[in-house]
N, C-alpha and C positions, 0 to 999 in steps of 0.2 A: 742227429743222434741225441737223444734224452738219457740222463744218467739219475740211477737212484740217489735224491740226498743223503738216504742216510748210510748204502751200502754203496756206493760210486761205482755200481759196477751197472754197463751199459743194458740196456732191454732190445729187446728183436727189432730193428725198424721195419719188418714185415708186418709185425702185429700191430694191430689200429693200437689196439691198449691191454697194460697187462697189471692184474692185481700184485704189488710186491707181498707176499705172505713174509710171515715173522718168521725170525730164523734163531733157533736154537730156544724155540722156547719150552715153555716146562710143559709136561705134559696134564696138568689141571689150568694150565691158561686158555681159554677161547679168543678168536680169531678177535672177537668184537672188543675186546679190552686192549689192544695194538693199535698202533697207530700205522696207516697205511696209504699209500701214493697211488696217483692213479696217471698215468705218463702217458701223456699221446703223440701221436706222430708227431716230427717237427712241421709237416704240413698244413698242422689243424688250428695252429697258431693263438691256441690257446693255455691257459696257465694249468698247474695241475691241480686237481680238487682233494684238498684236504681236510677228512675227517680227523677231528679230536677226538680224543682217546679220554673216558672220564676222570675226574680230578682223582679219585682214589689209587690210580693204576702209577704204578713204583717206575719211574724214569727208565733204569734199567731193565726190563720189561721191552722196553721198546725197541731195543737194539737187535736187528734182524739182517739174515743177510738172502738175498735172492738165490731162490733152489732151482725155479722154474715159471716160465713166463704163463701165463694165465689165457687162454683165447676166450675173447667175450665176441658174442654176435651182433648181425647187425643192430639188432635193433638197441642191445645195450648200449653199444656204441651212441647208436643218435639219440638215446637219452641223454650219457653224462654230456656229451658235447652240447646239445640245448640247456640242459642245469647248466653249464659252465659259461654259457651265452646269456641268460638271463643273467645270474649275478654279476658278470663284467657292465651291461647294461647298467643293471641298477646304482653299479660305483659311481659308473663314468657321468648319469645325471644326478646324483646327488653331488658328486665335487663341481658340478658346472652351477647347479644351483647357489651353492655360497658366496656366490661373488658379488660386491655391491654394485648398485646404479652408477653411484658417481665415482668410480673409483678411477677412471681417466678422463679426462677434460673433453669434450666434443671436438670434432675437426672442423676445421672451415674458417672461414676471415676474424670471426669473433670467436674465441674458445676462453673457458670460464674456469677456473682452477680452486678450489674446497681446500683450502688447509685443516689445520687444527680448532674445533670451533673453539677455544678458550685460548689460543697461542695467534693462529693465522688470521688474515683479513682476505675475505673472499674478493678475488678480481677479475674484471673482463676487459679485453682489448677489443677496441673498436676499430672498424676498418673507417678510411675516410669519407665513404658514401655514408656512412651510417649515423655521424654524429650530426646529421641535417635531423634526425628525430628526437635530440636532446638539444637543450639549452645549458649553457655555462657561466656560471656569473662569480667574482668574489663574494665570500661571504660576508657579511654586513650585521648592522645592530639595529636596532629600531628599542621604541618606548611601548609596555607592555603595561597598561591600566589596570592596576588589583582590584580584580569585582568577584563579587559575590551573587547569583543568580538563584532566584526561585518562581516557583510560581503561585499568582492568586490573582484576582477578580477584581473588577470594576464596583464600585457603588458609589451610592449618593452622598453626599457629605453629611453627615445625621445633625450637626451642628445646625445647619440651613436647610435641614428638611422637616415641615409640619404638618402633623395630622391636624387636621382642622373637624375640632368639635365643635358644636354648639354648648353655650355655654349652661343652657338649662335646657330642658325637657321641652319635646315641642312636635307637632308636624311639618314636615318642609314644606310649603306653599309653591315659592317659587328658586330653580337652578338657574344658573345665570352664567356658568361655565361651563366648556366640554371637556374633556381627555386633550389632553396635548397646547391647550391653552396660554397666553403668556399673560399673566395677571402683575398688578402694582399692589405693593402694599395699601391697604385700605379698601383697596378693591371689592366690590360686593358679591360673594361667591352664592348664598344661597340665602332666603329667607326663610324663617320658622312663625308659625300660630304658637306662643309660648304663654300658659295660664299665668304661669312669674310675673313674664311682662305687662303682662293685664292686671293683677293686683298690683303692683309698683307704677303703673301709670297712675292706677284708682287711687292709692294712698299722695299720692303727686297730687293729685287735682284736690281731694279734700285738704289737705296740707296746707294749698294755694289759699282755699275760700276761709280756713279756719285762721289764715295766717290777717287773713282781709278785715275777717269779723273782729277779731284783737285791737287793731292796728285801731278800727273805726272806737271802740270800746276805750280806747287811753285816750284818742282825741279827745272826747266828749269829756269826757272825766278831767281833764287837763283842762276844760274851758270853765265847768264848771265849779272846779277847784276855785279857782279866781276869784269868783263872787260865792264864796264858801255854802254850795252848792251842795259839796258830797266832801267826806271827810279824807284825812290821808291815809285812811289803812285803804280806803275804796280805788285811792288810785296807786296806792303800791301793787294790790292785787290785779289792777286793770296792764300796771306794767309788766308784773309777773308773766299774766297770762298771753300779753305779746310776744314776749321775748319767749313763753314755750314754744310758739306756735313757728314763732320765725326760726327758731331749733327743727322742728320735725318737716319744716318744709326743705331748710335745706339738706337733713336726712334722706326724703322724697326726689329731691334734684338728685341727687348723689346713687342712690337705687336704681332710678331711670339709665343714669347715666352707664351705671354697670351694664345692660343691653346693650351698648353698642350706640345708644340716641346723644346726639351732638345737641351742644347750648339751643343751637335753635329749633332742635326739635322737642327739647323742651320749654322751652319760650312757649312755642307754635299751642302744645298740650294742655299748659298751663293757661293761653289766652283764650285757646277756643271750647276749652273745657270738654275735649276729644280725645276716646283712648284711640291709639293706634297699634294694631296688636300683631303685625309685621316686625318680627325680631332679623335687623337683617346681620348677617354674620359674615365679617368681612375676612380679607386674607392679611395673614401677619407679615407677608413679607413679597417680595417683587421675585417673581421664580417662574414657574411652569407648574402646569395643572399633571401631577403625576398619577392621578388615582381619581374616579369620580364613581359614588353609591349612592348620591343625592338623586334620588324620585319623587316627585310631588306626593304629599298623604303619607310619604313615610317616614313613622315614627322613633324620635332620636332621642338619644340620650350622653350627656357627657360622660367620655372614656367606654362608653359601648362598643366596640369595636365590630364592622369596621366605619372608619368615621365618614359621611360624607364625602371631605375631599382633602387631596394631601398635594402639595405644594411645594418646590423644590426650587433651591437656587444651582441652577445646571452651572455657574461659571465653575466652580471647583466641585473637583470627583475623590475623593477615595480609593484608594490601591489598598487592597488588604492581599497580604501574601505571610505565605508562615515559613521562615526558617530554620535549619538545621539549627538540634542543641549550640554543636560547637562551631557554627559562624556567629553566635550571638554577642561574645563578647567584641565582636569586630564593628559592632553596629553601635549606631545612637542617633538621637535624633537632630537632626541638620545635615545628613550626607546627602548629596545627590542622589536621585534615584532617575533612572530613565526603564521607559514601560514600551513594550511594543505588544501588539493584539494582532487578532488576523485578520479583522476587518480591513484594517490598514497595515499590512505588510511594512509599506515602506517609508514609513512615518514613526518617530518616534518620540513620544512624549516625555516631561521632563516634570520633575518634581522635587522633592522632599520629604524624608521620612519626617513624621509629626511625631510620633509614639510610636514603643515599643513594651511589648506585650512586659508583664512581670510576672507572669509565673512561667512554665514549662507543660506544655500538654503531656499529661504520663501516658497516654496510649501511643501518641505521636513522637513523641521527643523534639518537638518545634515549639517556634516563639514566633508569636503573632507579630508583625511587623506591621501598621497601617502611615500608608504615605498620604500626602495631597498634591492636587497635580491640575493647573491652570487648564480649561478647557472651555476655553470662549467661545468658540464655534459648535459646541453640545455635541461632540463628535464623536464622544464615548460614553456607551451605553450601560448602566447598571448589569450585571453577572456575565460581561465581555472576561472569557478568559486573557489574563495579561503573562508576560515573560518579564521579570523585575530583574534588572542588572543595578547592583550595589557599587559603588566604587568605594570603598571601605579605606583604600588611603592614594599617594599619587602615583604618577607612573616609574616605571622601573625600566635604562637603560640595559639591554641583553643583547646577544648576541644572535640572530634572528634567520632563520631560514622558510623561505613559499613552501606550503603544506604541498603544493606538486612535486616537489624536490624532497620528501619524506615519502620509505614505504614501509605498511607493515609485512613483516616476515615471518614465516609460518608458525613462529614459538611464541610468537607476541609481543617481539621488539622493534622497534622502530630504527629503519636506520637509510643515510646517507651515501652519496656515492660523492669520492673526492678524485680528485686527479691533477698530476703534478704537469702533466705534457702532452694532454688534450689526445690521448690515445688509449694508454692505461688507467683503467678508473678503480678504484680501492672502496670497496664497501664499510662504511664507518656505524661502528653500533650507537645510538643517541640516547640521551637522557634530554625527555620534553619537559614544560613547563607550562606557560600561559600560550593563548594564541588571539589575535587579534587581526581582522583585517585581510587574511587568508596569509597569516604567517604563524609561525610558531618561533616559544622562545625556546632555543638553546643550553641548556644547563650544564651539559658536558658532550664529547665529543667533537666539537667543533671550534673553529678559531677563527677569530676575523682574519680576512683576506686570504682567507684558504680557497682554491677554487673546488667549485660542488656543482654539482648538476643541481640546478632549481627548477627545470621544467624536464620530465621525460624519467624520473628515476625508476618508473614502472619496467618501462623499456627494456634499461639494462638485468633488473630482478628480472623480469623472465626468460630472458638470454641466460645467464646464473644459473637460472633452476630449472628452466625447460628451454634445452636448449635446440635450435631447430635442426630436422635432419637434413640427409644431405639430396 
């Protein structure tokens, strides 16, 4: 039996449903300004459908009482009973929809519990088969080396590297080294036809004979002084004239000698009274043939660039790398530098910083860093990209946990799993630092000889967060 809320007096249960009309209302009120019940059999087991009555309609107004039950047909019927089926529907999925994911723990051996994320520490129990997929170890410290890493390139030492010009104008005759070459200082790299050398031998040779004619000219003069022969201005001016001549020849030695021609190839010049116009241009130093544009017939000039051939001492290389503004003040020159390239992976080169940049790139906001770096086997090659690790001061004792034993967590934190009794594991939020070694350092959250999962922390995150069905 269904009872009207607002007049308590009971409806027909013969009738499927009956409209309750208003009762004692005024006679300029219409039906649609009431508020009215629609009551179905207790059979139909549904709620009853209530229309609002608009907001302007006076409370009292609404107080009605049942005169007479209403017969609606069938089909009225199976309409409001479908309206009244849809909106139960649509409650019943929207309240099932609010409910979260993790709002209870998964069932089965391992189940994983969410507290408060700023209050609780999320935990998961493990069953005994399962902790064969986690490793356990106290936590520990280790030494964490302060570096500074950038990157930059291989070159030649510019100190020990020379473009080798010819020192005057000339055609090259003959090359005498290849590409990739290992040359000695003094070495003879290439020779020039040089006009130079040719008036400077000529001026050598006249030199010689003028210096001959003199020499013979005091003799005589000198003998016949004796037996008052020729007077003394005759042999003042006969010595004058020697002693110019042995001035401009050793002028003439001294020009030759600027070519490149040794004592005895000027001895050789001056006896056999032979130009030799073979300028040969040797290497300044003991290195490797790094560049070669020497062709016979062609024509050279000093500082023309490019120069016949360039010459390189391979034992020390050059690291040029640029770093950040603010690692700059951390630097200076004498720190250790160690280089690794990818030619050679698993090799690393050792040096020292030489110099450091003194201004600041303004487009970059970097400082030029250039190291040297021992390389006796010539094993690193000029614009080899390198990886530069600085050690900027010494190592730092921390408290240290294997990078396996850290995971990140969807928000962006890094965190730990601890456990008091190898069963229950407590999720610990971390604050990292340096990492060295396939460990990282510690800064907060952890404490020596706590025990931690160090291998498998992945494991237990996705037990946590995806956790498996049944």
């Amino acid at each position: 039996m269904s009872y009207n809320t607002i007049s308590h007096r009971p409806i027909d249960a013969p009738s499927r449903a009956a409209i309750i009309p208003p009762g004692n209302r005024k006679p300029d009120q219409s039906l649609a300004s009431c508020e009215c019940k629609i009551a179905l059999r207790p059979a139909s087991r549904f709620a009853a459908l209530l229309v609002a009555p608009p907001a302007r309609t006076r409370p009292e107004s609404l107080e009605f009482t049942m005169k007479r039950p209403v017969q609606l047909g069938r089909r009225a019927t199976t309409a409001v009973v479908a309206v009244a089926a849809i909106v139960c529907a649509a409650v019943l999925i929207r309240s099932g929809s609010g409910q979260p994911a993790s709002a209870s723990p998964p069932p089965g051996p391992a189940s994983a519990t969410n507290g408060s994320a700023a209050t609780a520490e999320a935990t998961v129990d493990l069953a005994p088969g399962q902790l064969n997929a986690i490793k356990i170890e106290p936590v520990g410290t280790g030494l964490f080396p302060v570096e500074r890493t950038a990157l930059g390139c291989i070159d030649y030492d510019e100190d020990l590297s020379v473009q080798v010009f010819p020192p005057y104008q000339g055609k090259i005759i003959t090359a005498f080294a290849s590409l990739g070459d290992d040359v000695q200082k003094g070495q003879p790299l290439y020779t020039l036809d040089s006009p130079d050398l040719i008036q400077a031998e000529s001026t050598l040779i006249g030199a010689v004979a003028t210096f001959a004619l003199t020499s013979k000219e005091l003799a005589r003069a000198k003998g016949l002084y004796g037996t008052n022969g020729v007077s003394e201005r005759e042999i003042e001016q006969a010595t004058s004239d020697q002693q110019t001549a042995e001035g401009a020849l050793k002028a003439a030695r001294d020009a030759v000698r600027v070519f490149g021609k040794t004592e005895a190839d000027i001895e050789q010049i001056a006896a056999t009274r032979k130009i030799d116009p073979a300028l040969v241009v040797p290497s300044p130093l003991t290195g490797r043939v790094t560049a070669r544009n020497a062709q016979p017939g062609l024509l050279v000039q000093p500082g023309n660039a490019p120069a016949p051939y360039a010459v390189a001492d391979l034992s020390t290389k050059w690291m040029v790398a640029n770093v950040t503004e603010s690692d700059s003040p951390l630097l200076h020159p004498g720190q250790p530098v160690q280089a690794k390239v990818m030619a050679y992976p698993d090799r690393v080169f050792e040096g020292r910083i030489a110099t450091l940049g003194t201004a600041v790139d303004p487009n970059t906001h970097r400082v030029m860093v250039r190291c040297e770096i021992a390389d006796p086997n010539h094993e690193l090659r000029p614009g080899m990209l390198a990886r530069f690790v600085i050690r900027v001061q010494d190592p730092v004792e921390s408290v240290a946990i294997p990078m396996t034993g850290v995971v990140r967590n969807g928000d962006g934190t890094m965190a730990a799993w601890v456990t008091t009794d190898r069963h229950r594991f407590s999720q610990r939020i971390l604050k990292l630092g340096l990492q060295t070694e396939g460990r990282y350092q510690v800064l907060e959250g952890l404490r020596r000889g706590e025990l931690a999962v160090t291998d498998g922390a992945v494991f237990l995150s996705n037990i946590l967060y995806a956790p498996p069905a049944d």
